[in-house]
C-alpha positions as a Markdown table, in Angstrom:
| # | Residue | x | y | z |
|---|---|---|---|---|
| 1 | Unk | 96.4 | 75.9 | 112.8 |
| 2 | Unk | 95.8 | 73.2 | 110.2 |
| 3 | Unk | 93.5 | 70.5 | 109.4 |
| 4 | Unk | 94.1 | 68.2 | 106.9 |
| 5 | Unk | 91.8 | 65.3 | 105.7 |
| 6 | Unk | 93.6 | 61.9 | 104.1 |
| 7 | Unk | 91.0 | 60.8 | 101.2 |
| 8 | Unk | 90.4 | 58.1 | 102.5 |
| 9 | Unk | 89.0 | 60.0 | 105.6 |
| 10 | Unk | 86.9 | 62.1 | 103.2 |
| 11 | Unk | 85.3 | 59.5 | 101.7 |
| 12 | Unk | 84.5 | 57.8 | 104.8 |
| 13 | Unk | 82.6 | 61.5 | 106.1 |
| 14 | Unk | 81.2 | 61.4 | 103.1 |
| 15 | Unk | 79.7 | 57.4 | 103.1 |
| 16 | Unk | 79.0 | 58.0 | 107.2 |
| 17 | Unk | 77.3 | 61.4 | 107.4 |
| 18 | Unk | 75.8 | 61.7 | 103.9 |
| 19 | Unk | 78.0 | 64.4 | 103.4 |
| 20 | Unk | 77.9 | 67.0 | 101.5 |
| 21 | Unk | 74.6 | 68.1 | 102.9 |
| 22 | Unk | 72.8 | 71.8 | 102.0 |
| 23 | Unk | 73.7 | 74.3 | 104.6 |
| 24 | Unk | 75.5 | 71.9 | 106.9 |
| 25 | Unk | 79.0 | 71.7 | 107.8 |
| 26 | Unk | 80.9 | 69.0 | 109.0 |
| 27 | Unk | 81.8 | 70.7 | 112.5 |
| 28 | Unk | 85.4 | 69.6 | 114.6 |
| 29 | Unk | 84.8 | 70.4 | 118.6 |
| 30 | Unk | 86.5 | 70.0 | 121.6 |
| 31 | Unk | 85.4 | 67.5 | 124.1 |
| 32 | Unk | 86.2 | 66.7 | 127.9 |
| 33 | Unk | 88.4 | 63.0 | 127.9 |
| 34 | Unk | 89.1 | 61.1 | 125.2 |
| 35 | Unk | 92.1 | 59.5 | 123.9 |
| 36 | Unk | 93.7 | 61.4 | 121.2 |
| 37 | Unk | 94.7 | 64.9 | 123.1 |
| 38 | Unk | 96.1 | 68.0 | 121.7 |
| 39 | Unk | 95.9 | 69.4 | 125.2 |
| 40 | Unk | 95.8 | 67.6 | 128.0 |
| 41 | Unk | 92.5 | 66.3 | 129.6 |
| 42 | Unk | 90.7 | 67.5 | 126.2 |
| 43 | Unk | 90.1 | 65.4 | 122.6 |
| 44 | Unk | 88.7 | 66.2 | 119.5 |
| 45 | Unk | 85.4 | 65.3 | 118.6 |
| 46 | Unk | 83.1 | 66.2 | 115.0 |
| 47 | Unk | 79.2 | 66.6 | 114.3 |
| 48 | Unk | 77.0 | 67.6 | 111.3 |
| 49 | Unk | 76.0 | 71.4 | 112.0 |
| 50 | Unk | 73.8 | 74.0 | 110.6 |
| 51 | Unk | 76.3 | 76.3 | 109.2 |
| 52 | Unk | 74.0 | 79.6 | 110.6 |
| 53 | Unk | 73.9 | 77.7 | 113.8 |
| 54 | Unk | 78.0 | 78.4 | 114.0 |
| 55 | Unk | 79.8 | 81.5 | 115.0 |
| 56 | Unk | 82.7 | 79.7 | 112.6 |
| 57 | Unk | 86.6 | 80.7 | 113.7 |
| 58 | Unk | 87.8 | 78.3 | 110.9 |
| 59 | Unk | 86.5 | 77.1 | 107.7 |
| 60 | Unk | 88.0 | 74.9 | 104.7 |
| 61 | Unk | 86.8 | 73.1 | 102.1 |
| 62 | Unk | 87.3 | 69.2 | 101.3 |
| 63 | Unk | 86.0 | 67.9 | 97.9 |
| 64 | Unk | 82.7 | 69.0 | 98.2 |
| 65 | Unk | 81.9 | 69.8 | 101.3 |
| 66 | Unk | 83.1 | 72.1 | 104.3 |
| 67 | Unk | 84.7 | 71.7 | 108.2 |
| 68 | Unk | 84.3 | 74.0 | 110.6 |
| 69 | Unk | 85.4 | 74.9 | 114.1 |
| 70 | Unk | 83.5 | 77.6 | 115.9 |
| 71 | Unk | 85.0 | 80.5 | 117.5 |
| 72 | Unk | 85.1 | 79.4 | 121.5 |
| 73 | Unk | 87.0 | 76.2 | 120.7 |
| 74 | Unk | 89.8 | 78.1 | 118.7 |
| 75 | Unk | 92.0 | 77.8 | 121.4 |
| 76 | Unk | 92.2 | 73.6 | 121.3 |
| 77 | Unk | 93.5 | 73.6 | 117.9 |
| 78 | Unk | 95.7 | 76.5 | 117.1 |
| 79 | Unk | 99.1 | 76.4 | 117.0 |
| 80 | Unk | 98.7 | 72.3 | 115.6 |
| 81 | Unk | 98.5 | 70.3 | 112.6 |
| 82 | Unk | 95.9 | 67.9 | 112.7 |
| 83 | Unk | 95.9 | 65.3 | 110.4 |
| 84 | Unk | 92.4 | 63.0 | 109.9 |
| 85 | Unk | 93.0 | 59.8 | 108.8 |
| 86 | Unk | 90.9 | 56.7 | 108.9 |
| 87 | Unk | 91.8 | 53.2 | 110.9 |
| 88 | Unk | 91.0 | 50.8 | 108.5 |
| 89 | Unk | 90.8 | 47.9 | 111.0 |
| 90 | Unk | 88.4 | 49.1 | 113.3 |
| 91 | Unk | 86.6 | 51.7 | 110.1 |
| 92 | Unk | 86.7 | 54.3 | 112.5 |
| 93 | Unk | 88.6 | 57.9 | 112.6 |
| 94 | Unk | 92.0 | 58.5 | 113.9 |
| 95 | Unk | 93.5 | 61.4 | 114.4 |
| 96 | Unk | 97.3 | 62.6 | 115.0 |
| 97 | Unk | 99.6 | 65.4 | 114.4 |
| 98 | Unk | 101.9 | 66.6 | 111.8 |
């Protein structure tokens, strides 16, 4: 499992979310629906979390601040790539896979 974050993509977490934030982490999630799917029926999804809120399975750090994904939704992403991007037309996140 890998995440990997274009700078442009960090600097729009950053501008969006007020990122980095004291004891926060910038948390990826799995969601139900959605468009982009790494398994079917399923997207990914983010949120600003209290880090001691998070039983964290994965942790990296991206100039300056850190992503997390918790323990129960381990099994979405492993085994892909995930590369975070940003589309520029609509200034929104897109993600796809390596």
């Amino acid at each position: 499992m890998n995440i990997e974050l274009s700078d442009e993509a960090v600097k729009w977490f950053k501008d969006e979310l007020e990122l980095p934030e004291e004891g926060k982490v910038l948390l990826f999630y799995v969601r139900y629906g959605g468009e982009f799917q790494l398994k079917q029926g399923f997207s990914p999804a983010f949120t600003v979390d209290k880090r001691e809120d998070i039983e964290i399975g994965f942790e990296n750090e991206f100039n300056g601040f850190n992503i997390a994904i918790a323990e129960k939704d381990l099994w979405y992403f492993e085994d892909n790539h995930l590369y975070i991007d940003v589309n520029d037309s609509i200034d929104e996140i897109a993600y796809s896979t390596k």
